[in-house]
C-alpha positions in Angstrom: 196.3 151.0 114.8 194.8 152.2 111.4 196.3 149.0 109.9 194.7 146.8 112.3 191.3 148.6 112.3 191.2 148.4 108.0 192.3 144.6 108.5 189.3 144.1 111.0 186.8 146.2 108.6 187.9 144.8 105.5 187.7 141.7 107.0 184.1 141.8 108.0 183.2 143.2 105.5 184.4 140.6 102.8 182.1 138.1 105.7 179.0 140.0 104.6 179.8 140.6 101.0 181.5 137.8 99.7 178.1 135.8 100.0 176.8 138.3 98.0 179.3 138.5 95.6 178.9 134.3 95.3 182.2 133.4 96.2 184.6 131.8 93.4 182.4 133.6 91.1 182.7 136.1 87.8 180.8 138.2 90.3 183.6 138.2 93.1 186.6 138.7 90.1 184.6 141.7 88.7 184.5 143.3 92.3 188.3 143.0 92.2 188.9 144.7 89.2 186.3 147.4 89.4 187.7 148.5 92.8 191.2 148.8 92.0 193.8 149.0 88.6 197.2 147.8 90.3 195.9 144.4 89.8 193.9 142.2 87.8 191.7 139.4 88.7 191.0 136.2 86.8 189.8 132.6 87.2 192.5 129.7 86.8 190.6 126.9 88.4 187.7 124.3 87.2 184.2 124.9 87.5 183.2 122.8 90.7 186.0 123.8 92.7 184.7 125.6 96.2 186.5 128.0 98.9 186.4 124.3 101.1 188.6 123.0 98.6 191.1 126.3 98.7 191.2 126.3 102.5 192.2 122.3 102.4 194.7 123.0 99.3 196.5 125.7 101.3 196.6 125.5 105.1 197.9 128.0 107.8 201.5 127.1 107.8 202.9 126.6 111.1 204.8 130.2 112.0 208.2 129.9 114.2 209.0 133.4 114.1 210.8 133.7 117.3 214.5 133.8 118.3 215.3 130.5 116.4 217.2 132.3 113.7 219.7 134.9 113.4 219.6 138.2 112.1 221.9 138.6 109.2 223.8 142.2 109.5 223.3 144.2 106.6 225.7 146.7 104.9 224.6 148.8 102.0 227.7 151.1 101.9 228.4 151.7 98.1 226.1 149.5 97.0 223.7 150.7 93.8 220.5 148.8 93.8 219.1 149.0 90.6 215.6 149.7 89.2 215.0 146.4 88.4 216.8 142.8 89.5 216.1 139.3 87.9 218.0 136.5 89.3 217.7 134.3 86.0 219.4 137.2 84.0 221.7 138.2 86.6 222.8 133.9 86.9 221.7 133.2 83.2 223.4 130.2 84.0 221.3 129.0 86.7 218.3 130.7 84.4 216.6 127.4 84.6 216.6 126.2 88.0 215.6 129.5 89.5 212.0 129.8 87.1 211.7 126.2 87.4 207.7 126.6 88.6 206.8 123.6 90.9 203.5 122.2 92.3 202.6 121.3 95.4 199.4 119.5 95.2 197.1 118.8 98.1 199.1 119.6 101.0 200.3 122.4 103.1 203.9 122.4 101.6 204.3 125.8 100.4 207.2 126.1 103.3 209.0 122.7 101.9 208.5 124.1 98.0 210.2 127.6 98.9 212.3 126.3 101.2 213.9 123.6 99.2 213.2 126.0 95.7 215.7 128.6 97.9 218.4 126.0 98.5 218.1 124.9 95.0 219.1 128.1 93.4 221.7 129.1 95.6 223.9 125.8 95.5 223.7 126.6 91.9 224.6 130.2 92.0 227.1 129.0 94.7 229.0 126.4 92.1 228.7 129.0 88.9 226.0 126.9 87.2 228.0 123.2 88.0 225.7 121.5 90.3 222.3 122.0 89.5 220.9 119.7 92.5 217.3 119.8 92.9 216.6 119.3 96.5 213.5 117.6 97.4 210.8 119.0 99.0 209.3 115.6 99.9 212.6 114.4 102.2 211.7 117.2 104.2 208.5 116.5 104.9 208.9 112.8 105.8 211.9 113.0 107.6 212.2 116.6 109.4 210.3 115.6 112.3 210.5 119.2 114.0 209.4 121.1 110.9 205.9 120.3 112.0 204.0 120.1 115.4 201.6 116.9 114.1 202.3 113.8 112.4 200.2 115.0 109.6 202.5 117.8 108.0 200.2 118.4 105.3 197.2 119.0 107.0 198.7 122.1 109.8 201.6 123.1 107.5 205.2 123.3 108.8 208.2 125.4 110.1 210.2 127.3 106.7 213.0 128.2 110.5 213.5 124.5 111.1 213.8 123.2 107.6 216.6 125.5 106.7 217.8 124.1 110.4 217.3 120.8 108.8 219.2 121.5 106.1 222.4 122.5 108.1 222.2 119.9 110.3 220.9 116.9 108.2 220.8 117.3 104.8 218.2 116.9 102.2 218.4 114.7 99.0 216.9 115.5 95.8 213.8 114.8 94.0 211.7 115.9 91.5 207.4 117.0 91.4 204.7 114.1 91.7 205.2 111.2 89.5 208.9 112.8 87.9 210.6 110.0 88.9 213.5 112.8 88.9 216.4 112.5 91.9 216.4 110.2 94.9 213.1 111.2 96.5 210.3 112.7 94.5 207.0 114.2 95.9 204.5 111.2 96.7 200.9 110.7 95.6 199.9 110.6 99.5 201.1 114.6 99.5 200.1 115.6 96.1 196.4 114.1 95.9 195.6 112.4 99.4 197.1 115.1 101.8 198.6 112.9 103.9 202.1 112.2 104.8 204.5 109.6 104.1 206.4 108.1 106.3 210.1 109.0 106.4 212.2 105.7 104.7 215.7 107.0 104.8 216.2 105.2 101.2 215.5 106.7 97.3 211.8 106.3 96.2 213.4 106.5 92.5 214.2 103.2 91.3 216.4 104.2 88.6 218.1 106.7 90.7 221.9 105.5 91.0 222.9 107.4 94.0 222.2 106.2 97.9 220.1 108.2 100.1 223.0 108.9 102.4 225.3 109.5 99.2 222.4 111.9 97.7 222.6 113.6 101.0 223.7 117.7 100.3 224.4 120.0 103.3 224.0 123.6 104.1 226.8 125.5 105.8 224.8 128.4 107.3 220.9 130.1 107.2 219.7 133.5 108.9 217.2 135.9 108.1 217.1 138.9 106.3 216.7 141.9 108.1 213.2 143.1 107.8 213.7 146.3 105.2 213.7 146.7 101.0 216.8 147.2 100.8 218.4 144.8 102.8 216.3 142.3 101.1 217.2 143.8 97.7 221.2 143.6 98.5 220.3 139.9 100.0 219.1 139.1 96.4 221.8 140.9 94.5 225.2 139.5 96.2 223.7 135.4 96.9 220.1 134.9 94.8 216.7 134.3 95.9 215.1 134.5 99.3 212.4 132.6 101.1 209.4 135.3 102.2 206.2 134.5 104.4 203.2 136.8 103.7 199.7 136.8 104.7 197.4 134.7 102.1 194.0 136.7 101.9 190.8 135.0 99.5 191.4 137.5 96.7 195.1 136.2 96.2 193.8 133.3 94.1 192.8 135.2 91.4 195.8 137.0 90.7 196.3 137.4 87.0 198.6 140.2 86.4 199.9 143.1 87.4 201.4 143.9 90.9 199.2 142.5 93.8 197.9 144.5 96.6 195.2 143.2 99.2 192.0 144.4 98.2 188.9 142.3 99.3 188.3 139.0 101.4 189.1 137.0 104.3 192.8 135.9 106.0 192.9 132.0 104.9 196.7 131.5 105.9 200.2 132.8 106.0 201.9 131.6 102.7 205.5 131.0 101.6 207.1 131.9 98.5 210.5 132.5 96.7 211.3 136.2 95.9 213.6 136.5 92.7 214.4 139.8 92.1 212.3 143.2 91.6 211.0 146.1 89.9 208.0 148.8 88.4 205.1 148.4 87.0 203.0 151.4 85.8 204.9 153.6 88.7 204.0 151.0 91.5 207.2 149.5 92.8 207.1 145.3 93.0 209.0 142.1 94.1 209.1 139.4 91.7 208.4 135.6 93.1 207.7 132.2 92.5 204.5 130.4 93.8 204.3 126.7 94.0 200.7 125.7 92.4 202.0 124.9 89.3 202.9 127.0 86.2 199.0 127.3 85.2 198.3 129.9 88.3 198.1 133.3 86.8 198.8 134.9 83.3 202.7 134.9 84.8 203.3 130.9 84.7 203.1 130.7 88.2 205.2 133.9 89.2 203.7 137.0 90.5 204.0 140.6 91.8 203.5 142.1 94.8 203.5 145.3 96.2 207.6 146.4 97.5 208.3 148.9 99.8 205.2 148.7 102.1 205.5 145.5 103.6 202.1 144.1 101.3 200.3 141.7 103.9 204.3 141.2 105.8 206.3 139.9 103.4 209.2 141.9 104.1 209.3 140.5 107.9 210.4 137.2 107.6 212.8 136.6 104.7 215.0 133.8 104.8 218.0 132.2 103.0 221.3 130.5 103.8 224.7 129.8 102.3 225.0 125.8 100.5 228.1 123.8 101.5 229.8 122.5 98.5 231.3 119.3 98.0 235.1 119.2 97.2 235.7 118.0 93.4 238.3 115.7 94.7 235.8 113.9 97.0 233.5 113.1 93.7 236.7 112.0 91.5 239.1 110.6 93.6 237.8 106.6 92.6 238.9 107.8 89.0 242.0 110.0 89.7 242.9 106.9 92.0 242.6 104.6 88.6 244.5 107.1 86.4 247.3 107.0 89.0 247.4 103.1 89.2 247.4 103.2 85.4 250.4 106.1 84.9 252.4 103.7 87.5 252.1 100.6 85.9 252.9 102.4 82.5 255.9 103.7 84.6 257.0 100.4 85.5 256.5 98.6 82.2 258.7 101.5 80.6 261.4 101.2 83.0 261.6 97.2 82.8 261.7 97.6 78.9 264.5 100.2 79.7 266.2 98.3 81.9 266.5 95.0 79.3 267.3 96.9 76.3 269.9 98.4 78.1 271.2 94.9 79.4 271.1 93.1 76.0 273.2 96.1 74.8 276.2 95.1 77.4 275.8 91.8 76.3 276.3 92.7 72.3 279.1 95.1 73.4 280.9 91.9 76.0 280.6 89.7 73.5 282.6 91.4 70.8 285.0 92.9 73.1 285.6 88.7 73.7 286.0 88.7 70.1 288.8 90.9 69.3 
């Protein structure tokens, strides 16, 4: 109740004083850091750019919180969770996909970024650094046509639930960031600048990618959530890599800089989606470490940040989620050239053996003939 009541008041009052405070301001990023030192505040945007242009950036994502996914059990017998936890020192060689920053543009994609950013680490922690398979944010959007409730995805946001249902049950192929030209389907200009989305073509975007859609195609086995509680979250992270969390998205998240983020000022704009990597302290205030998706420019941290652990900061520690990658057998991938090298022993088999079998021949004949002789 006390929660809900400082919610309401903060929230009216960041109505009244924000105005004052000229929103998007110096004025608004002093009031930040003047009333609070866990934090601080800083400007990481151009000039002209207004809270209209925020609210269209990064929509309300649409929240399927309800009984479509499974509770993961969690055991913490004998299990010492450490101060701090870094996935990319933990997986050094994975190091690079998991604070590989992305940028998702224009739309309401945070869900596809975290999602797909999720996948992407744990299919490489899964196959001890061998496939690093970057899976694309983009196929989701196009082609998951339950992850959203309106043809335009990137206007109302999506469902993070139903694209790790995707996932399991379809498959997503990779691809790269706007204009990467990396993997079969990379993010399009209609998501990334126009906010619109594109429709779903079942076939690479890449024309220099190699591999078909249906080839590219890379499954997951399983997906649950993480029980809502630090530590289960912590052991999550520990024993399979990062997590997918959903937190509230208040106005004076924007300016994050540095530091470890707790709400202090302005309105609810949306519930947000991000990729938790690990944990730890900062100046005696206890954090989780994640990735954002708007680019590696966003804050002093290259697009990572810190938030509050332990007290559920704006509910990120309800709705975690992650999953388990299925791997494809080696053999699948190499029988065309183990079937060559076996086609090529045999015939070196059979040449060896004929040459065997004449030499041996022409030998009776020497032998024959001067047995005839004497």
């Amino acid at each position: 109740m006390r929660h809900a009541f400082l919610l309401y008041a903060l929230t009216i009052f960041s109505l009244c004083e924000v105005k004052k405070c000229q929103y998007l301001t110096k004025t608004f990023i002093d009031f930040i850091n003047k009333n609070q030192s866990s934090w601080r505040a800083g400007k990481f945007f151009l000039e002209n750019v207004t809270s209209r242009n925020f609210v269209h950036r990064y929509h309300r994502p649409v929240l399927n919180v309800g009984n479509e996914v499974r509770v993961k059990d969690c055991y913490l017998e004998d299990l010492h969770i450490p101060d701090s936890f870094d996935a990319r020192k933990e997986w050094p060689h994975c190091a690079d996909v998991i604070g590989n920053i992305r940028d998702q543009g224009s739309c309401s994609s945070c869900w596809a970024f975290s999602s797909t950013g999720v996948m992407t680490d744990r299919l490489c922690i899964q196959s001890e650094g061998e496939v690093k398979f970057q899976f694309s944010p983009q196929d989701i959007l196009s082609c998951c046509e339950n992850c959203s409730n309106s043809t335009y995805g990137c206007a109302v946001g999506g469902s993070s639930d139903r694209a790790w249902r995707y996932w399991t049950e379809s498959g997503i192929v990779s691809g790269g960031d706007y204009d990467s030209y990396q993997g079969c389907v990379f993010y399009q200009e209609s998501e990334f600048y126009l906010k619109t989305k594109s429709p779903c073509m079942k076939s690479c975007n890449n024309p220099h990618y190699k591999i078909s859609y249906a080839e590219d195609k890379h499954f997951g086995s399983d997906y649950y959530q993480v029980k809502p509680a630090e530590k289960c979250i912590q052991a999550e992270i520990m024993s399979n890599g990062p997590v997918e969390a959903i937190f509230a998205l208040y106005e004076d998240f924007y300016y994050y800089k540095d530091g470890v983020y707790t709400y202090t000022i302005g309105g609810l704009v949306s519930a947000h989606t991000v990729k938790i990597i690990g944990w730890g302290v900062e100046n005696g205030n206890p954090y989780w470490l994640a990735a954002n998706s708007w680019n590696c420019n966003w804050g002093q941290l290259k697009g990572f940040f810190k938030i509050r652990r332990g007290v559920d900061e704006c509910g990120i520690e309800q709705h975690v989620l992650a999953g388990t990658a299925r791997l494809k057998t080696k053999t699948s991938s190499s029988s065309p050239w183990l079937l060559v090298a076996l086609v090529s022993a045999g015939i070196v088999i059979a040449v060896m053996a004929i040459a065997l079998f004449v030499k041996k021949k022409s030998m009776e004949s020497v032998i024959n003939y001067f047995r005839l002789k004497s």
